[in-house]
PyMOL Python script that loads the backbone (N, CA, C, O; Angstrom):
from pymol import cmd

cmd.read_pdbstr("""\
ATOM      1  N   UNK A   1       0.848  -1.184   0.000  1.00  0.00           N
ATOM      2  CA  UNK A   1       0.000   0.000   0.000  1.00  0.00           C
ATOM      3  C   UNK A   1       0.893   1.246   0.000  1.00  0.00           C
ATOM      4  O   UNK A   1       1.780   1.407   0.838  1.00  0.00           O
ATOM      5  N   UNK A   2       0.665   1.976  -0.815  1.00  0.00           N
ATOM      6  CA  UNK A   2       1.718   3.704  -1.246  1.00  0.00           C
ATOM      7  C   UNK A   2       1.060   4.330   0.160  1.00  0.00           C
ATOM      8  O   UNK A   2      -0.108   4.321   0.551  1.00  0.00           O
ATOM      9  N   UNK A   3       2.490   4.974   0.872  1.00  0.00           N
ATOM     10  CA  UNK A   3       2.557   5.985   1.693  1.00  0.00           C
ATOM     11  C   UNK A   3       1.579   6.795   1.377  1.00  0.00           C
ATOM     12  O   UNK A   3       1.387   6.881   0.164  1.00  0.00           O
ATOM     13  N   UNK A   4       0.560   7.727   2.380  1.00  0.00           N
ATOM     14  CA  UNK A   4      -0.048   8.980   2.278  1.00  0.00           C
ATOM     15  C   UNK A   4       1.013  10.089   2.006  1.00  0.00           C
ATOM     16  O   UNK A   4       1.965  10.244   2.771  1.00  0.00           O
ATOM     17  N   UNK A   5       0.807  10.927   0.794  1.00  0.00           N
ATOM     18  CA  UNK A   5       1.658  12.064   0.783  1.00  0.00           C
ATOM     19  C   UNK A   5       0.337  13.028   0.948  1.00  0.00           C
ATOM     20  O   UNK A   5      -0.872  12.817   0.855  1.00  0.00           O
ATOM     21  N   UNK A   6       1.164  14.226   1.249  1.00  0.00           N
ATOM     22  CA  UNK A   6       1.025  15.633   1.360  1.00  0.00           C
ATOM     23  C   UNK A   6       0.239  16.168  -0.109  1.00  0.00           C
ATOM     24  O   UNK A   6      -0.937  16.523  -0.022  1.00  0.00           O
ATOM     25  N   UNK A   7       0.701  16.194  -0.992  1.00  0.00           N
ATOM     26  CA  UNK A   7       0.789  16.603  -2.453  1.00  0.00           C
ATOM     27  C   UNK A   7      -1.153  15.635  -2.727  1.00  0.00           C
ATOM     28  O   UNK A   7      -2.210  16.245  -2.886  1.00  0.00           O
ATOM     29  N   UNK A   8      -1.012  14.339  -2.696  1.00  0.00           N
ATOM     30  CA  UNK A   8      -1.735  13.669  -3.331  1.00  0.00           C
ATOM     31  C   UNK A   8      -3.129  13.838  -2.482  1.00  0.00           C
ATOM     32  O   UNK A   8      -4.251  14.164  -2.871  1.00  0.00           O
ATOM     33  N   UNK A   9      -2.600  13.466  -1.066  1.00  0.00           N
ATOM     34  CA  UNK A   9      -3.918  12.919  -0.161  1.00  0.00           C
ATOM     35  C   UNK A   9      -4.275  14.029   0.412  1.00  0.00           C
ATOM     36  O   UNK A   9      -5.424  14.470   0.429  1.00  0.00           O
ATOM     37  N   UNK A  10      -2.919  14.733   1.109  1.00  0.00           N
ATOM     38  CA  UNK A  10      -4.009  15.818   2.530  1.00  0.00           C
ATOM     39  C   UNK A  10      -3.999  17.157   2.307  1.00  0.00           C
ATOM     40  O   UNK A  10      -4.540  18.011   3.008  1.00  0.00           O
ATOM     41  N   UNK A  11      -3.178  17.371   1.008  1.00  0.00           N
ATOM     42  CA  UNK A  11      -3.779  19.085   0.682  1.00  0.00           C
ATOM     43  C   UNK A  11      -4.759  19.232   0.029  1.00  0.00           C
ATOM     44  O   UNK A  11      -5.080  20.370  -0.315  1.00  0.00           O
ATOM     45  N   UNK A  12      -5.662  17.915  -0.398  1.00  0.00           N
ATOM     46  CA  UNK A  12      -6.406  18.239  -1.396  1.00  0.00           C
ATOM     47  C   UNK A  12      -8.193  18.061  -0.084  1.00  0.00           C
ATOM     48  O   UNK A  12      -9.384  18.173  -0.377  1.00  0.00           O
ATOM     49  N   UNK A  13      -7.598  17.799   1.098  1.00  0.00           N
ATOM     50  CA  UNK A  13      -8.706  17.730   2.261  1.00  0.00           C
ATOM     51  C   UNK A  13      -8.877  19.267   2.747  1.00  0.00           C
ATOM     52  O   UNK A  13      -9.774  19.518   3.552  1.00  0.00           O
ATOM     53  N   UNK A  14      -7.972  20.372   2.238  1.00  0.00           N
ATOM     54  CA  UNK A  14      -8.181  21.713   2.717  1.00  0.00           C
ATOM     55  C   UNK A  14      -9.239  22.228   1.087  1.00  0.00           C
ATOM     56  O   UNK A  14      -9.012  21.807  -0.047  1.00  0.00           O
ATOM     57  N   UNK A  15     -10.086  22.978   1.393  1.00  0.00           N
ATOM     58  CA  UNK A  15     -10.955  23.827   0.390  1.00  0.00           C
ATOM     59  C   UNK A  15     -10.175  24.875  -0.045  1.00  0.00           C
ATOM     60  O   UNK A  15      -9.272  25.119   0.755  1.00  0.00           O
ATOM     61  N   UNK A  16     -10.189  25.662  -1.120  1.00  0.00           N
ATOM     62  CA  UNK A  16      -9.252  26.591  -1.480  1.00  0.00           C
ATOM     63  C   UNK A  16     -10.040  28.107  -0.045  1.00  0.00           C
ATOM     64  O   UNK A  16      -9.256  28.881   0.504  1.00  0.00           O
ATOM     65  N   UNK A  17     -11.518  28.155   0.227  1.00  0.00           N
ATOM     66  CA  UNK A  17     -11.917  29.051   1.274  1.00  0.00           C
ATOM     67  C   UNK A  17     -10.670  28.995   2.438  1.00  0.00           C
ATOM     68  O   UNK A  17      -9.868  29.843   2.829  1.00  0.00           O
ATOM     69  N   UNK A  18     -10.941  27.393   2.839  1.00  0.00           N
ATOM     70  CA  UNK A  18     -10.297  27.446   3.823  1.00  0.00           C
ATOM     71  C   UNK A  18      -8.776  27.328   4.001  1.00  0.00           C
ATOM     72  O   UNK A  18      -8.290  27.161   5.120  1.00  0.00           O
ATOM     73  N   UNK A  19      -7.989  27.420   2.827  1.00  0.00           N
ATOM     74  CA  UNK A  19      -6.914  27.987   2.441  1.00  0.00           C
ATOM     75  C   UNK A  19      -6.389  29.459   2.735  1.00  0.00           C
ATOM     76  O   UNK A  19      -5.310  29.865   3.167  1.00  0.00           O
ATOM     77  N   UNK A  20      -7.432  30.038   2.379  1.00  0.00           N
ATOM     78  CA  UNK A  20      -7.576  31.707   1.977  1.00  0.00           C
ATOM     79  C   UNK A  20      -7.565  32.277   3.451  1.00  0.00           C
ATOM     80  O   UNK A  20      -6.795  32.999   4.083  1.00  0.00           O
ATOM     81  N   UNK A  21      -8.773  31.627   3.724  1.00  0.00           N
ATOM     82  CA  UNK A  21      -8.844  32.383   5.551  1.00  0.00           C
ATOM     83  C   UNK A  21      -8.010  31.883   6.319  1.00  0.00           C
ATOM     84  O   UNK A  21      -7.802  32.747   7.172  1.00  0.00           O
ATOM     85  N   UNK A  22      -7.185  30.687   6.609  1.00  0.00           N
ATOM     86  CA  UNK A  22      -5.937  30.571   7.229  1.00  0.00           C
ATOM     87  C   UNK A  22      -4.767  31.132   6.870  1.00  0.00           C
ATOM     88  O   UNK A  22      -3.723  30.961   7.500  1.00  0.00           O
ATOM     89  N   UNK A  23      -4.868  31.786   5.909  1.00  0.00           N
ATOM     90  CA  UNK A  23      -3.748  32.326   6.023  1.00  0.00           C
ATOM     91  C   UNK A  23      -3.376  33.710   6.445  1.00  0.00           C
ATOM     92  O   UNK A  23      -2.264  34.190   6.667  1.00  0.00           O
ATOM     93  N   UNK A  24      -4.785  34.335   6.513  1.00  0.00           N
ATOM     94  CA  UNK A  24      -4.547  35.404   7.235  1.00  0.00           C
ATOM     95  C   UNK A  24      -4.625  35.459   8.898  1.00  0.00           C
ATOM     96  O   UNK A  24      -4.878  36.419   9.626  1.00  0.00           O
ATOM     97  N   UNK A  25      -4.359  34.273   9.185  1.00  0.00           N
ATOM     98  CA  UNK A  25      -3.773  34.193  10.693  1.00  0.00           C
ATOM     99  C   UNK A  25      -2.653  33.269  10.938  1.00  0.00           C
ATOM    100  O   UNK A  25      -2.471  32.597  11.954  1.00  0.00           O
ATOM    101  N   UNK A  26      -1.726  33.334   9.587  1.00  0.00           N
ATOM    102  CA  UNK A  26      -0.289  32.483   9.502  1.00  0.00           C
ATOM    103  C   UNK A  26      -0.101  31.310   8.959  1.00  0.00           C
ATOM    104  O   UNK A  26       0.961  30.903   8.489  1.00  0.00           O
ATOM    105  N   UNK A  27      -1.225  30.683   9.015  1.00  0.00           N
ATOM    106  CA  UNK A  27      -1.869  29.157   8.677  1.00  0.00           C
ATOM    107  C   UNK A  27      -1.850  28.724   7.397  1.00  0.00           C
ATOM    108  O   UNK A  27      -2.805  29.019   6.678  1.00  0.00           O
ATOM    109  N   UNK A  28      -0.435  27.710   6.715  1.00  0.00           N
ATOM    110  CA  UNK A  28      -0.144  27.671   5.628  1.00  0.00           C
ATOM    111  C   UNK A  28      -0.676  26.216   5.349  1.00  0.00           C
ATOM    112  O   UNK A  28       0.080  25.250   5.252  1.00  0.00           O
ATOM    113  N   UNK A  29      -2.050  26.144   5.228  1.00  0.00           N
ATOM    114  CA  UNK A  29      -2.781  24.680   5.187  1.00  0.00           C
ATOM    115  C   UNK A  29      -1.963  23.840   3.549  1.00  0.00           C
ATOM    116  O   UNK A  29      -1.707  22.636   3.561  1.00  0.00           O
ATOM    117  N   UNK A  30      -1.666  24.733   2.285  1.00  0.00           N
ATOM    118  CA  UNK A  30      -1.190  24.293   1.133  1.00  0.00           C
ATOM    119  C   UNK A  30      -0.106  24.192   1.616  1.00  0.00           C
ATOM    120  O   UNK A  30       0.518  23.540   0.780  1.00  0.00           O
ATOM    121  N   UNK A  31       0.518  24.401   2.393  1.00  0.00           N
ATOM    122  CA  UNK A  31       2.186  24.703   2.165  1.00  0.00           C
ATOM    123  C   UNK A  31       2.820  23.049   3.161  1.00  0.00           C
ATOM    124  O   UNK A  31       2.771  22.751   4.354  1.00  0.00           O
ATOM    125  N   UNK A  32       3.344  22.357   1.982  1.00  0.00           N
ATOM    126  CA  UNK A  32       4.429  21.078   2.994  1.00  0.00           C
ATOM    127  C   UNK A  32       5.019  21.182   4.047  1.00  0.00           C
ATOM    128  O   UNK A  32       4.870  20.450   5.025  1.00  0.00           O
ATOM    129  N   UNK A  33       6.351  22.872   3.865  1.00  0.00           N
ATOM    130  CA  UNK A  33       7.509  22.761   4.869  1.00  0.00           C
ATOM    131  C   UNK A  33       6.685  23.344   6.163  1.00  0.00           C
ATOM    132  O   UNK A  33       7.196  23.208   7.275  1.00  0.00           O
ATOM    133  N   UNK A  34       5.636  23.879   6.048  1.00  0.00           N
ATOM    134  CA  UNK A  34       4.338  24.311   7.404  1.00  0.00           C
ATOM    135  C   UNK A  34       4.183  23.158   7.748  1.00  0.00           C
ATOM    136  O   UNK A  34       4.769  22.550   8.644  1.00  0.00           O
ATOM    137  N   UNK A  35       3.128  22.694   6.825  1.00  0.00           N
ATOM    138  CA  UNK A  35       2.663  21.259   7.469  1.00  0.00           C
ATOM    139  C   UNK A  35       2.830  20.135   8.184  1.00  0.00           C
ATOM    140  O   UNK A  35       2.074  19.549   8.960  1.00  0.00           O
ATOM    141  N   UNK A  36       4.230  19.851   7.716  1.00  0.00           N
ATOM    142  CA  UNK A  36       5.307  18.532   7.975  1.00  0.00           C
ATOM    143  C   UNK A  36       5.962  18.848   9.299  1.00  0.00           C
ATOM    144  O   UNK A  36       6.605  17.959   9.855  1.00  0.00           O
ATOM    145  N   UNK A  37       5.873  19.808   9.740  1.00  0.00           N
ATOM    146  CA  UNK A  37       6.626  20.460  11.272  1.00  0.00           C
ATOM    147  C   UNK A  37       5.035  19.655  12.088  1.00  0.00           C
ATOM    148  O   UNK A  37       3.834  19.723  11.825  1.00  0.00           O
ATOM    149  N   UNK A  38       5.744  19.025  13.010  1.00  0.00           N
ATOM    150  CA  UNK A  38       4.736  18.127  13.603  1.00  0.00           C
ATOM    151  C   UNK A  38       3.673  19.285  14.411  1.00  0.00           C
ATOM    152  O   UNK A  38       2.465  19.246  14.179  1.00  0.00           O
ATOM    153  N   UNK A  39       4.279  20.332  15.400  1.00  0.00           N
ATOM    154  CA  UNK A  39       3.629  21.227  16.096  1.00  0.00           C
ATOM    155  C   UNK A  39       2.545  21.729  15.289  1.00  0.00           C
ATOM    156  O   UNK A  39       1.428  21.857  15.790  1.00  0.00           O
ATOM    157  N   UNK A  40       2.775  22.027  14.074  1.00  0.00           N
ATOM    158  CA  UNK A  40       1.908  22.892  12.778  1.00  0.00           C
ATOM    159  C   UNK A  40       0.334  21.449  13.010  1.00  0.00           C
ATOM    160  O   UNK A  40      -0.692  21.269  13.666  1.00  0.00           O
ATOM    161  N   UNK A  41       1.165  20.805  11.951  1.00  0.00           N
ATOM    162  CA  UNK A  41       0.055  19.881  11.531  1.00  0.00           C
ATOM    163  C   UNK A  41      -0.435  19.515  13.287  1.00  0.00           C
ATOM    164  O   UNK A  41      -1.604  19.897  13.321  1.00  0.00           O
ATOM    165  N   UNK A  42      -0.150  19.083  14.399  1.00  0.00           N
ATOM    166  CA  UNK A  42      -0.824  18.808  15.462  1.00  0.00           C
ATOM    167  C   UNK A  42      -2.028  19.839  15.656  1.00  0.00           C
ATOM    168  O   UNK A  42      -3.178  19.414  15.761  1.00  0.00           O
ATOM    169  N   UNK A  43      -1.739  21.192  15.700  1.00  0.00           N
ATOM    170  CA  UNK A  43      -2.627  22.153  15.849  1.00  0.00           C
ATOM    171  C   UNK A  43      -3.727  22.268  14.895  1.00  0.00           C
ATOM    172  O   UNK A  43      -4.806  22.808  15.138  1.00  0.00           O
ATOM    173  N   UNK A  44      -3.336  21.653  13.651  1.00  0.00           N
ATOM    174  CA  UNK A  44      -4.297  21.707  12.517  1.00  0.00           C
ATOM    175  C   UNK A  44      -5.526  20.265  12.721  1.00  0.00           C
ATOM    176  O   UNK A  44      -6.705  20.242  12.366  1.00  0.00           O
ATOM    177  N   UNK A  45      -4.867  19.378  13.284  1.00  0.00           N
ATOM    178  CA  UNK A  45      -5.455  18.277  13.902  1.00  0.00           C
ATOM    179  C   UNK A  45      -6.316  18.437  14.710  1.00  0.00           C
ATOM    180  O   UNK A  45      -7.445  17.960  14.595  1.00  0.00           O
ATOM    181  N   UNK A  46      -5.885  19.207  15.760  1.00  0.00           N
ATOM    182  CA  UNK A  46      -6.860  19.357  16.839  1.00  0.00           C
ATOM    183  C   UNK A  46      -7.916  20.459  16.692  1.00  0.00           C
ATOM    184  O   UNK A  46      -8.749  20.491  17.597  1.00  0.00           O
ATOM    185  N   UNK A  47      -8.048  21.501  15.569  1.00  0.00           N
ATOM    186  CA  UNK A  47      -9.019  21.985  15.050  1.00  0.00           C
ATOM    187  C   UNK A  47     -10.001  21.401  14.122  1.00  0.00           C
ATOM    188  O   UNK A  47     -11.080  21.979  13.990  1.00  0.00           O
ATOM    189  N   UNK A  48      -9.734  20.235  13.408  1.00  0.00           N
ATOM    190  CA  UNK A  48     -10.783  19.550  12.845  1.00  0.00           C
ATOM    191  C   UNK A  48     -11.289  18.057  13.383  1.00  0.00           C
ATOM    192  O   UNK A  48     -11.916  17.120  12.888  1.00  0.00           O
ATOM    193  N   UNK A  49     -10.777  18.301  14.452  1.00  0.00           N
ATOM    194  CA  UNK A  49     -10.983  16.954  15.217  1.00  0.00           C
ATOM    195  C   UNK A  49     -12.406  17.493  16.297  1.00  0.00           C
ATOM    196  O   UNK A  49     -12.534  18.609  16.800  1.00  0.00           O
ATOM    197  N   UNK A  50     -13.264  16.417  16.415  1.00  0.00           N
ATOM    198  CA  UNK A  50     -14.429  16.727  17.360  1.00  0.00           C
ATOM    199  C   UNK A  50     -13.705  16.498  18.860  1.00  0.00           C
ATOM    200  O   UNK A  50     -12.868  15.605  18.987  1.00  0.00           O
ATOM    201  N   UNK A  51     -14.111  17.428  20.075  1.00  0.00           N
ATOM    202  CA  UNK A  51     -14.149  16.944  21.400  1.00  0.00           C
ATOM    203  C   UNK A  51     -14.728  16.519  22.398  1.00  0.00           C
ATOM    204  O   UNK A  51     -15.207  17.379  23.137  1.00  0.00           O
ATOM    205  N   UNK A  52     -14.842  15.542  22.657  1.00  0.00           N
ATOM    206  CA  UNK A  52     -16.249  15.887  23.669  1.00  0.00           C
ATOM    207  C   UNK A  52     -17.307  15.718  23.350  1.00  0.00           C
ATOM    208  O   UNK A  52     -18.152  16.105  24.157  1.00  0.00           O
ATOM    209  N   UNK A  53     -17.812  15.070  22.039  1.00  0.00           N
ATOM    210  CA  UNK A  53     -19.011  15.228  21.729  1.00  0.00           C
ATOM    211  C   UNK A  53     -18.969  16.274  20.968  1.00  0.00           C
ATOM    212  O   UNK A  53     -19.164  16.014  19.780  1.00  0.00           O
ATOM    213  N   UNK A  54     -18.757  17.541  21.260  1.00  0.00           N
ATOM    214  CA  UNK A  54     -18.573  19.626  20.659  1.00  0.00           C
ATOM    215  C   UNK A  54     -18.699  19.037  19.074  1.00  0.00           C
ATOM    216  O   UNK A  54     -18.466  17.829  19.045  1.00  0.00           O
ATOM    217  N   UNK A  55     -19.002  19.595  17.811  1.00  0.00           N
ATOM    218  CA  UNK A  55     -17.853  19.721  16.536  1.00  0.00           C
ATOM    219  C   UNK A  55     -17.146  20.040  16.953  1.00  0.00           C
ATOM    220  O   UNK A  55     -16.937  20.366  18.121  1.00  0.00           O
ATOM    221  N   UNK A  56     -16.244  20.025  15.581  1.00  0.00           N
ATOM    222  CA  UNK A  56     -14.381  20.973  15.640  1.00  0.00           C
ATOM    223  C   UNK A  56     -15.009  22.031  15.240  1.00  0.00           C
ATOM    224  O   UNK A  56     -16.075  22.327  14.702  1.00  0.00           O
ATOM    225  N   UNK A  57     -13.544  22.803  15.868  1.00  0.00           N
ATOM    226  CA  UNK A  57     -13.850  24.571  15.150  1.00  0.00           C
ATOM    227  C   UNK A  57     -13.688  24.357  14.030  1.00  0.00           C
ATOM    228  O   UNK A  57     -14.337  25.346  13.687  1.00  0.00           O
ATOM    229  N   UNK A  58     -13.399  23.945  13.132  1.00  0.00           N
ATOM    230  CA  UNK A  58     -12.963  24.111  11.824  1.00  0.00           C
ATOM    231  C   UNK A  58     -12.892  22.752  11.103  1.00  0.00           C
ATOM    232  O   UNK A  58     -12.119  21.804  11.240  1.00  0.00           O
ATOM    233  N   UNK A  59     -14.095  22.989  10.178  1.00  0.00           N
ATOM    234  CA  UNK A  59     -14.020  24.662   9.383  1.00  0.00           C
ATOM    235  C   UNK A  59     -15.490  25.106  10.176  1.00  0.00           C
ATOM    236  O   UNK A  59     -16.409  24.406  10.600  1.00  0.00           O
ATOM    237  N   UNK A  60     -15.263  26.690  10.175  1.00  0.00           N
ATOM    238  CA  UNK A  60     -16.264  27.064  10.843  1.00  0.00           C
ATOM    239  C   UNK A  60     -17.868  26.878   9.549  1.00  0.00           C
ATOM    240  O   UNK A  60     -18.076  27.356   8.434  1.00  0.00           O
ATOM    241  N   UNK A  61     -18.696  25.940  10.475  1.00  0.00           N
ATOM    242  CA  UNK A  61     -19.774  25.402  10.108  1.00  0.00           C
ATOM    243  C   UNK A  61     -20.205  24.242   9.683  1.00  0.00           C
ATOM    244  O   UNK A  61     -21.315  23.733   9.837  1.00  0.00           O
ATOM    245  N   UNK A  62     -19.174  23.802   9.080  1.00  0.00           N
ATOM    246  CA  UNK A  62     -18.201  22.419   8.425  1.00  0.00           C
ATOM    247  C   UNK A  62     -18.357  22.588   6.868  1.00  0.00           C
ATOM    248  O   UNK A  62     -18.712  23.710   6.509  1.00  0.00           O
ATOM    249  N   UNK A  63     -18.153  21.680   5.926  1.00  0.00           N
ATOM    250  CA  UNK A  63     -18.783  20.758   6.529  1.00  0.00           C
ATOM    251  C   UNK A  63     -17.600  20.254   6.949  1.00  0.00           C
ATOM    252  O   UNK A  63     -16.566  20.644   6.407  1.00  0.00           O
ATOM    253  N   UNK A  64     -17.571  19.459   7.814  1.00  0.00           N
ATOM    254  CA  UNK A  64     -16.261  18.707   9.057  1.00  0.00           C
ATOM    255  C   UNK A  64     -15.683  17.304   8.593  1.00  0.00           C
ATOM    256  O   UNK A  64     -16.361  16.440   8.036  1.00  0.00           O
ATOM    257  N   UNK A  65     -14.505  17.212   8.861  1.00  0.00           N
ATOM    258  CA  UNK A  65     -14.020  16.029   8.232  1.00  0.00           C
ATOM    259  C   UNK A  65     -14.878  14.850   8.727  1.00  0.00           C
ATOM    260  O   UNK A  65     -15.723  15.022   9.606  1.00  0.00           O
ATOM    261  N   UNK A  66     -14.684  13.799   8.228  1.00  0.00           N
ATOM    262  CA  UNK A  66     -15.156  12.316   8.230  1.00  0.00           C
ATOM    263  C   UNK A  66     -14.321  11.740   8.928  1.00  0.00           C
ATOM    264  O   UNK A  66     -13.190  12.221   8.988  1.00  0.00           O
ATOM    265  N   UNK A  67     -14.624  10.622   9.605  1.00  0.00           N
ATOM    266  CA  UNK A  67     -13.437   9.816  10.483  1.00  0.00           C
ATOM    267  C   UNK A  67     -12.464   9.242   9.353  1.00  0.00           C
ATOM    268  O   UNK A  67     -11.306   9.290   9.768  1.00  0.00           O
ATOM    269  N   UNK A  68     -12.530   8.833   8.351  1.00  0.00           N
ATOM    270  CA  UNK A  68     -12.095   8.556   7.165  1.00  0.00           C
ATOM    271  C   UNK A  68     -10.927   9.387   7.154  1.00  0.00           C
ATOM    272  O   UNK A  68      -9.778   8.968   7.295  1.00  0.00           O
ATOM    273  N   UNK A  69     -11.381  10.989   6.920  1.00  0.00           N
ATOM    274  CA  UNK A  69     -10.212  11.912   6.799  1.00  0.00           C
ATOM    275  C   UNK A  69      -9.277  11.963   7.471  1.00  0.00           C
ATOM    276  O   UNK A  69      -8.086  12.103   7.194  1.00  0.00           O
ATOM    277  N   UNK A  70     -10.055  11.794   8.855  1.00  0.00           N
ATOM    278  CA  UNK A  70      -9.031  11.995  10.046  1.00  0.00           C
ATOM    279  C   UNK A  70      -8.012  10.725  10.196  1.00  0.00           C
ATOM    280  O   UNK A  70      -7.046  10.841  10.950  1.00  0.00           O
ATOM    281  N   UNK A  71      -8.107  10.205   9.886  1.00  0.00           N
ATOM    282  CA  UNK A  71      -7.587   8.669   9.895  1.00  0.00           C
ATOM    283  C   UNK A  71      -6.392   8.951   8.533  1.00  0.00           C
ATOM    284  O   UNK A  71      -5.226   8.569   8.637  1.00  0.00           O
ATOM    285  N   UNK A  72      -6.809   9.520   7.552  1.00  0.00           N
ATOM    286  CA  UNK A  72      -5.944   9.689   6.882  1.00  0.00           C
ATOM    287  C   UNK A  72      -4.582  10.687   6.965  1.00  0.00           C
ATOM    288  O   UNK A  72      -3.454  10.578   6.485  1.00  0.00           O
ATOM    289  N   UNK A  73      -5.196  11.657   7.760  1.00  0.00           N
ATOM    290  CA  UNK A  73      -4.092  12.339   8.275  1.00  0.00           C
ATOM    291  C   UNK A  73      -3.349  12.409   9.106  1.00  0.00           C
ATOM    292  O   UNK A  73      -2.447  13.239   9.215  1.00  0.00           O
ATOM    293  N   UNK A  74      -3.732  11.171  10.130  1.00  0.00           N
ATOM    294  CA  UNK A  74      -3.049  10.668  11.272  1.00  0.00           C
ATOM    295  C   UNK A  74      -1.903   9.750  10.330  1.00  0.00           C
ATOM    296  O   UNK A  74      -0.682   9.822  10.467  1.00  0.00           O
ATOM    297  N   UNK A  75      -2.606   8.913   9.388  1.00  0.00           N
ATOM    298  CA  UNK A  75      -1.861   8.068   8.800  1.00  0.00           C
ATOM    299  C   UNK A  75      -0.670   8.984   8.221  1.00  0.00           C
ATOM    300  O   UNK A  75       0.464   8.550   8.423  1.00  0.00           O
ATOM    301  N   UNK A  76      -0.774  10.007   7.635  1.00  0.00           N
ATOM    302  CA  UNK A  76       0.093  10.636   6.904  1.00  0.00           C
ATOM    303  C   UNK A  76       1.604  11.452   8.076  1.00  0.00           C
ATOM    304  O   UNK A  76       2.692  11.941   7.774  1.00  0.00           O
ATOM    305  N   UNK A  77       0.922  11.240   9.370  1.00  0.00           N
ATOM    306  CA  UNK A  77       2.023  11.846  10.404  1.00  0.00           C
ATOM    307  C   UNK A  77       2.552  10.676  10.579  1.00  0.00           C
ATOM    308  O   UNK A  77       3.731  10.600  10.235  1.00  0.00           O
ATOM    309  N   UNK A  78       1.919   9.433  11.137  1.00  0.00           N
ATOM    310  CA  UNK A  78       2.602   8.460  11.780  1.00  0.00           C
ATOM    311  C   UNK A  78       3.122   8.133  10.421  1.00  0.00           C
ATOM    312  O   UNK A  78       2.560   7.039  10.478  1.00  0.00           O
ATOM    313  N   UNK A  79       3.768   8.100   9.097  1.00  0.00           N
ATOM    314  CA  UNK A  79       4.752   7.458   8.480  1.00  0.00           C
ATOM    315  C   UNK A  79       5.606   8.751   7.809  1.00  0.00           C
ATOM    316  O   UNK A  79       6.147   8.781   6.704  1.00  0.00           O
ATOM    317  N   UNK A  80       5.563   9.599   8.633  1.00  0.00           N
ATOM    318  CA  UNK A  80       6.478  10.532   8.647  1.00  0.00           C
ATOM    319  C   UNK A  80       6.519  11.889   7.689  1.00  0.00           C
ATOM    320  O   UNK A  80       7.512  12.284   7.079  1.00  0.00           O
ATOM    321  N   UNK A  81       5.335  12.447   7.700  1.00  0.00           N
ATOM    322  CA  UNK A  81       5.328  13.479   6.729  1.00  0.00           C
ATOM    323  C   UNK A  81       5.485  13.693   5.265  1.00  0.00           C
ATOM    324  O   UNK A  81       5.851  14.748   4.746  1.00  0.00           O
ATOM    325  N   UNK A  82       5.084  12.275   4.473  1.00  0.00           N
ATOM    326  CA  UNK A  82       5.748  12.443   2.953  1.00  0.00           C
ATOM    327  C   UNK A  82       5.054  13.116   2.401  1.00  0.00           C
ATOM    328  O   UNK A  82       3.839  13.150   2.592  1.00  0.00           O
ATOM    329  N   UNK A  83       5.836  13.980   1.384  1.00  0.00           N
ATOM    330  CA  UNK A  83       6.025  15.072   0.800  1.00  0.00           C
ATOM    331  C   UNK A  83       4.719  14.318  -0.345  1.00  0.00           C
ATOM    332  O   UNK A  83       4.331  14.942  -1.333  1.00  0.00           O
TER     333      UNK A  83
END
""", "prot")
cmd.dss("prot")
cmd.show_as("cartoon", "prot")
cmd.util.cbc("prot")
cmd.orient("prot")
């Protein structure tokens, strides 16, 4: 089974909206060398992740990832960030 990359699988889980509005608070959701920094992508995790029952903040309204997604982007940290 091919590694999750960056390029193929998890930039294409950001909307170009929600591209646009993260970045005017630093938030380089397209960008690899952002992403691949574990602190980055953790924080990006824990905004589309539900808590508690709550939704995630983000995206504000959703529509909100799928456990599917989330699973995919866990997958894409635990084998090490490929590009």
């Amino acid at each position: 089974m091919p590694q999750v990359s960056f390029a193929a699988d998890i930039k294409p889980l950001f909307r170009d909206i929600d591209i646009s509005h993260m970045k005017s608070f630093g938030v380089e959701l397209d960008d690899y060398a952002y992403m691949s920094n574990p602190d980055n992508a953790n924080s990006v995790l824990a905004t589309v992740s539900p808590h508690s029952g709550e939704p995630p903040s983000m995206p504000p309204g959703g529509p909100y990832w799928t456990a599917a997604q989330l699973a995919l982007f866990v997958q894409w940290q635990e084998e090490g960030y490929q590009p």
